[in-house]
N, C-alpha and C positions, 0 to 999 in steps of 0.2 A: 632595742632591736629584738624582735621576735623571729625565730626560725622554724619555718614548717615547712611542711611536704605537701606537695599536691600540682592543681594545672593551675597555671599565673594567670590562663583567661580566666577563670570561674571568676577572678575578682574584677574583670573589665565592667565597669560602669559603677564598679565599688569604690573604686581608687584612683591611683595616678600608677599605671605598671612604665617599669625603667625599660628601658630596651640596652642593652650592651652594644656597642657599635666603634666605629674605626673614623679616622678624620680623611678618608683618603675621594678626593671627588676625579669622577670621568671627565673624559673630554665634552660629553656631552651634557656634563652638567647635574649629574645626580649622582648621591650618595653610595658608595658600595656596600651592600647589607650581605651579613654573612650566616652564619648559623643560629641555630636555641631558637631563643625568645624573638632575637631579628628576624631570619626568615619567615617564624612563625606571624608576624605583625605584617609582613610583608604580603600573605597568603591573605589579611585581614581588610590592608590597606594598600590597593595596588599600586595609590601614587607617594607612599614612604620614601622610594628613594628619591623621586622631586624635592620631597619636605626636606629631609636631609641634608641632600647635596646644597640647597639654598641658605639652610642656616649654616654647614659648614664654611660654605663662599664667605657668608656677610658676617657672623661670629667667631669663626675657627673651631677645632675639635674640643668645645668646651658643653656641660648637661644645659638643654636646650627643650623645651617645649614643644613637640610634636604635631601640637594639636589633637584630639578625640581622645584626651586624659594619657597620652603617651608621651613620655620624654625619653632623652638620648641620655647616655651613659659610657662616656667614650671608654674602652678600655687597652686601647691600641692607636699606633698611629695609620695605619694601612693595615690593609686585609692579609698584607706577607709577613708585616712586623708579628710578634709574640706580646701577651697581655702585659703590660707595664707595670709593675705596683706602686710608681711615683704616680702614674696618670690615674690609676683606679681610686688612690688615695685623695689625690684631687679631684674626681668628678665626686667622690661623697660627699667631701666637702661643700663642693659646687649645690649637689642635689638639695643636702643638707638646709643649706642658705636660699632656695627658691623654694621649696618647702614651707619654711618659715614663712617667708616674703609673701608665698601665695594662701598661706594658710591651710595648704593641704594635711586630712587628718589621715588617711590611708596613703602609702607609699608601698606597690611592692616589689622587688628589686629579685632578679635569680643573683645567684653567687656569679658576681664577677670576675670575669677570666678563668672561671673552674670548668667550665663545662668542654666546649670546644677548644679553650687556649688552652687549656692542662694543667695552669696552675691548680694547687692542692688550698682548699680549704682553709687547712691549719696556715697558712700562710696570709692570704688574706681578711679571714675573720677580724684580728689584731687588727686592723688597717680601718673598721668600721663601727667596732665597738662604740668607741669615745661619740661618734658621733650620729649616730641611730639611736631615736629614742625610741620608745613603742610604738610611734604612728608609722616604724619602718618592718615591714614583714620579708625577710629574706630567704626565698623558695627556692627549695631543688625537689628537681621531678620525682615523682613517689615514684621509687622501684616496681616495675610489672614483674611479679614470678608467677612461675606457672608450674605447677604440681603433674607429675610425670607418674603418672599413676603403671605398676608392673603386672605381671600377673607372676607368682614367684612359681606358678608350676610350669612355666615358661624357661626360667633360668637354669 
């Protein structure tokens, strides 16, 4: 497992990018997509939450194949629940083994349940080690700072 900083699109059409996501389907039949890398795929691919909602119906909240080099990454059960670290554990596992299976040599995944669920890092890290080889890049957004320039004969 490799960990870098930067945007998870620059590697769309490089890879397979994970999408974090929840098992929780509408009445009408599509996925609920929530924040990060979700919404952002959403804004990419208007009919995500169709794709979703249809693998969650006929597979359950299990890492699923998206289609256009996207897969699902459950990290919750519903969009109310909190990040699981039994469930986070098992979709890497999951990913892990479709990975394999498909022969994918890029994988890139943001930190699961860190971003919007709150889980801490140091918490999940442990949980993906054993099973991220190098073909796994595990990305959190490069910090923007912005240099606040004074004039000190001002102060």
């Amino acid at each position: 497992m490799r960990e870098i900083e930067g945007d998870i699109w620059n590697y769309f059409g490089k890879g397979v990018i994970a999408i974090t996501t929840n098992g929780h389907v509408t009445r009408n039949g599509t996925g609920v997509v929530g924040n990060g890398v979700a919404r952002q795929a959403l804004e990419r691919f208007p009919d995500l939450q169709l794709r979703l909602g249809e693998i969650l119906r006929t597979s359950g909240n299990h890492v699923a194949s998206l289609g256009d080099n996207l897969v699902s990454f459950p990290v919750e059960d519903s969009p109310w629940a909190l990040p699981d670290l039994r469930l986070i554990r098992r979709s890497a596992e999951e990913l892990r083994r479709l990975a394999d299976h498909e022969g994918w040599q890029l994988i890139i995944v943001p930190r699961p349940g860190c971003g919007g669920g709150g889980l801490s890092w140091r918490e999940v890290r442990p949980l993906l080690t054993d099973l991220f080889d190098d073909r796994f890049l595990v990305i959190t957004e490069k910090a923007i700072t912005t240099t606040v320039e004074t004039d000190s004969a001002n102060l």
